[in-house]
N, C-alpha and C positions, 0 to 999 in steps of 0.2 A: 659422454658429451664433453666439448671444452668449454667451461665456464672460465669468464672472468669477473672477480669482486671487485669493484670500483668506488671507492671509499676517499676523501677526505687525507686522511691519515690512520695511525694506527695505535694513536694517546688514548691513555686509558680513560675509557668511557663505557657505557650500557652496550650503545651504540655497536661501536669497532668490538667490543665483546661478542655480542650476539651472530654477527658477520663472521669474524673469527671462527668462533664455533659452528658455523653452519659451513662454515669453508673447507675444515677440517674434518666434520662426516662427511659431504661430497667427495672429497679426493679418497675418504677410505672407501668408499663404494664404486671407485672405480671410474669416478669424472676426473678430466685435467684439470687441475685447478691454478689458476692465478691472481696474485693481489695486484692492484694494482693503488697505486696512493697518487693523488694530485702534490703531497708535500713532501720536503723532503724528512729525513730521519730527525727524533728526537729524543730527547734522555726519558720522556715519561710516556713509554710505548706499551701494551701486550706484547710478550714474547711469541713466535712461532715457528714452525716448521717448513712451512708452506712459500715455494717461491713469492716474493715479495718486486714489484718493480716501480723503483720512484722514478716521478717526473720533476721532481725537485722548484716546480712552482714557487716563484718569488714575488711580491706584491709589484710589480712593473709591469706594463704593456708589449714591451720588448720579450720578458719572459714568458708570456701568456703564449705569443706567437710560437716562441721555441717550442715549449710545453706541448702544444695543439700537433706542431709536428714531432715529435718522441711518440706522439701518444699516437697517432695516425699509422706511423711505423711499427710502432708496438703491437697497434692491436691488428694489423696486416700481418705481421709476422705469425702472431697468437691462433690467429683465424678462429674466433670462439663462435662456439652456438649462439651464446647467449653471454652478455655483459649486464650483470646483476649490479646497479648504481644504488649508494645508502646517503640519502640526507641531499640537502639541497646543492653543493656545489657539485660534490658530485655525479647528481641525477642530470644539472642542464650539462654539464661538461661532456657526460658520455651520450647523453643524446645526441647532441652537437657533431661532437667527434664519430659516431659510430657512421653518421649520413657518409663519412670521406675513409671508409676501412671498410668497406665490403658489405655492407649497413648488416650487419648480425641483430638476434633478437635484441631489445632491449628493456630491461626490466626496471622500475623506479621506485625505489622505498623510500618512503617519509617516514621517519623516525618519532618523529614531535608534533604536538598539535599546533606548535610556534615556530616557523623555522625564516622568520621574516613577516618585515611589513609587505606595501604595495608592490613596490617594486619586486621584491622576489617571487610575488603570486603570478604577476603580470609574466615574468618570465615564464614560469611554473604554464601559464596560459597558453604562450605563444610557441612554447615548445611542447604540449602535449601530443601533438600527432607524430611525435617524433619517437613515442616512445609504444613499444606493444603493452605495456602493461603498469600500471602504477598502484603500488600497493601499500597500503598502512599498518604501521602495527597495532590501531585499536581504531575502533569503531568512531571515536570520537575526533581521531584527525583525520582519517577520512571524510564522515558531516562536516565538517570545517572547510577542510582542501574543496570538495564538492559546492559547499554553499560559496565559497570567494570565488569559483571556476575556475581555482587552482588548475583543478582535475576534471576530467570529465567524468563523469558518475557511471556512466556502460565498461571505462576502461580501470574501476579501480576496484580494490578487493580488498579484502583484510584478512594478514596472516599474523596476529598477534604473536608476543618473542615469548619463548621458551627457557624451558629448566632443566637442564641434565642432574638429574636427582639420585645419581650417582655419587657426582660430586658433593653434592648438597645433602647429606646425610647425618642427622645431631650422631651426637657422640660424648656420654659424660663424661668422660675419663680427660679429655680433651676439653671441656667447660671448667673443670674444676682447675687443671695444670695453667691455661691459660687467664682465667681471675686469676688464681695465687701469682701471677707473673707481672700483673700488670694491679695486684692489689686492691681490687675492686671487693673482698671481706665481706663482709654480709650488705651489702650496699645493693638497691635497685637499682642496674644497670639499663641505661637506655642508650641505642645505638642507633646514629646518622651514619648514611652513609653516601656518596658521591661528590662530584668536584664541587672542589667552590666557586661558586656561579650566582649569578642574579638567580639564574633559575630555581635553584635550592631554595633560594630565601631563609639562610642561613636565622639573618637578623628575627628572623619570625619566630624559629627555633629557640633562639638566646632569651626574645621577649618571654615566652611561653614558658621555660625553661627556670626562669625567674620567679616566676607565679606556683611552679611545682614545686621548688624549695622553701618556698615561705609555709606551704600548707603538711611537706614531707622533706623535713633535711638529710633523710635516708638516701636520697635521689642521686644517680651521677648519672654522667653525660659523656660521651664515647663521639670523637667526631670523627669517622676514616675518610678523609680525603686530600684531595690538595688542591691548589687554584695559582692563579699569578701571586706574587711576591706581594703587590699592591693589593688585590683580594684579601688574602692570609692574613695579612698585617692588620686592614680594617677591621676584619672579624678576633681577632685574635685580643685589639683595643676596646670593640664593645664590651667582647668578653669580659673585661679585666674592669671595664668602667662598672659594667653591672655586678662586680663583685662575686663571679663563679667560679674563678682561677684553681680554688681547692675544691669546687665539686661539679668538674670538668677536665677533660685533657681530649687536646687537639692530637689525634696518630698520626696524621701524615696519612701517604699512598700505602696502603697497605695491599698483601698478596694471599692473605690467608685467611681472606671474608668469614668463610665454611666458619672457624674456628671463633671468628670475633660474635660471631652471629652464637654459636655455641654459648660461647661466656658471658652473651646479651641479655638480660631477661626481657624485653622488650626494643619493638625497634621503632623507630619515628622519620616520617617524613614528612618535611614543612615546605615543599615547593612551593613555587607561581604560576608553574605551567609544566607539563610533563606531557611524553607519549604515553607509555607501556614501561614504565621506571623496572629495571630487572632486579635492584637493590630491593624493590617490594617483593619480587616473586623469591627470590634466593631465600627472604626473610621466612615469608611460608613455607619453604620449602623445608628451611629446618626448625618447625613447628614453632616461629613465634607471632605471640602478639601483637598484631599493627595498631599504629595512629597514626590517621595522614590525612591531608587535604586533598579536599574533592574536586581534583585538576586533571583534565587529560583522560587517559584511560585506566587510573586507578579506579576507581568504582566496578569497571571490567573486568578486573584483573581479582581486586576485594571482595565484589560481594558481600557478603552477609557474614562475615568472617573477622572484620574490624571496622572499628567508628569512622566516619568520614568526617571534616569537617571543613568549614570556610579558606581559603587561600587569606593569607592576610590578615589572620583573626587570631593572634596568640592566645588569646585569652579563652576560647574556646579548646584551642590547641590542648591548653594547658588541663582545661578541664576535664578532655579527652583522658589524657595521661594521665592524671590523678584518679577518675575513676579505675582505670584499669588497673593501678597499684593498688586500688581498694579490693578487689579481686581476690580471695580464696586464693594460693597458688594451684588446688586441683583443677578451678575451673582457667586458669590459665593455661593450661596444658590441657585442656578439654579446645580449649578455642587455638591453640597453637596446630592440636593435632587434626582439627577438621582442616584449615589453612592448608596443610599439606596433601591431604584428600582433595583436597581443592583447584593445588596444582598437578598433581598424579591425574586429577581427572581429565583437565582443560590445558593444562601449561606445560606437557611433558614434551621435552625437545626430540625424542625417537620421535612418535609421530606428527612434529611440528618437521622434520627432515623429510618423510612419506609426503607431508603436503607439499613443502617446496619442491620436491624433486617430481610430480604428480603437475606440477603448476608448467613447471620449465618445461617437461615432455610433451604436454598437453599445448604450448603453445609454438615448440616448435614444430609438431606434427601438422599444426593450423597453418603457420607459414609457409610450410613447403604446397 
């Protein structure tokens, strides 16, 4: 088949991650594969292999028109089966677009249980017969899409995102080299991970974070991400207002999760709204400990495997995390290693690739 991916961009996100890697076993199995991006190039991308084609989209209406024709041409020349669109600009763009290039299948993933107010559902509304298929990655943004009429409920499905457990394989040789490097000594390590974003709810974290120090000064705080300049900065002053500076450190973008997740002894996540957060499943995957807020399709994803708690509630947050350092370390790694059974059972991306490739055949054998 000729697939094309139609995404956004290609900054580092869960997101453009997951895309990527489903992009990348497609073309090894023998599909054509193309990205396509509405933006153009940036310094804080995924690296890949895989033809790549910007439309270089610029915030003007003069540009949109350009853009709409590149992308018309584009996808005339491509002639895909199927144009697989992720996240909402995306999704109306290539429905839009696909009606004036040969109307090819078209596929629609929602990423988030939030990806706008009214106005973007209304869109989401007025373009669903435009698309064969709208799919969610958890169960909980689909109820959502469905109940605004985002979506229509006959056309949507849910292919929750996956874990190449390959990659994601502990390794102590690798835990011990990377604390000695970054000094973390006998210190309970808790690791954040994703951009800086309202949606993390950073600040919820810091509040939380504050309340674990007072009751265990043993505690450190790991934050891998990065965000705008003005983001960073504000987090970076709470930080320093609430007096963490020595028992915390901001890493920046980092490329070598597998390993930070290694040197982690626990990991936390304090969002306000999430799809299918892949930072949780990576986390399982190399047998650790969660605390996170019950937003989105964590609960799908968690299970019975770590504490859920409130969005917005550090003080619960906290209380989370503190039981778990009260914790025996065997039975942390009794609860680390079910988490990973957990995703080998549910979250394994080989046969999350049999589904999406089973979904695509299936619906362009319907078309013809």
């Amino acid at each position: 088949m000729r697939i094309v991916y139609m995404l956004a961009s290609l900054r580092v996100g869960g997101a453009e991650k997951q895309v990527l890697a489903l992009a990348g076993r497609m073309a090894s199995r023998g599909h054509t594969v193309t990205l396509v991006t509405l933006l153009a190039q940036s310094s804080l991308e995924w690296r890949t292999t895989l033809p790549v084609i910007r439309l270089n989209l610029h915030s003007n209406p003069f540009s949109l028109v350009a853009v709409f024709g590149r992308a018309r041409h584009t996808l005339r020349s491509l002639k895909p089966d199927v144009i697989h669109s992720h996240s909402f600009h995306a999704n109306i763009f290539a429905r839009i677009v696909s009606r004036f290039a040969g109307r090819p299948m078209v596929i629609s993933t929602i990423h988030n249980i939030y990806e706008g107010g009214r106005l973007r559902m209304l869109a989401y509304r007025l373009t669903d017969g435009l698309s064969t298929r709208t799919t969610a990655v958890c169960q909980a943004a689909a109820d959502r899409f469905v109940k605004l009429k985002a979506v229509s409920a006959e056309k949507c499905t849910v292919v929750p995102n996956a874990i190449d457990l390959g990659e994601f394989t502990p390794d102590a040789t690798r835990r011990t080299t990377l604390r000695e490097s970054l000094g973390a000594d006998d210190k309970f390590v808790w690791l954040a991970e994703g951009r800086i974003t309202a949606a993390k709810d950073y600040p919820n974290l810091l509040g939380a974070f504050t309340r674990v120090l007072k009751s265990n000064p043993n505690a450190f705080l790991w934050i891998a991400g990065q965000g705008s300049e003005h983001e960073e900065s504000r987090l970076r002053a709470l930080a320093a207002n609430l007096g963490l500076s020595r028992s915390m450190q901001f890493l920046g973008l980092r490329h070598d999760l597998p390993a930070l997740l290694d040197a982690a002894d626990g990991f936390v996540l304090s969002s306000a709204w999430e799809g299918m957060p892949l930072a949780i499943a990576e986390a399982m995957a190399m047998e650790k400990p969660i605390v996170a807020t019950d937003v989105g399709g964590v609960r799908e994803l968690v299970g019975e495997t770590g504490p859920l708690v409130p969005a917005h509630d550090p003080e619960a947050l906290a209380d989370a995390m503190l039981e778990l350092m009260r914790k025996p370390e065997a039975d942390r790694l009794v609860i680390g290693r079910t988490a990973r059974m957990r995703i080998q059972a549910g979250f394994n991306f080989d046969s999350r690739v049999e589904e999406w490739e089973t979904l695509y055949r299936a619906l362009a054998l319907k078309a013809k």
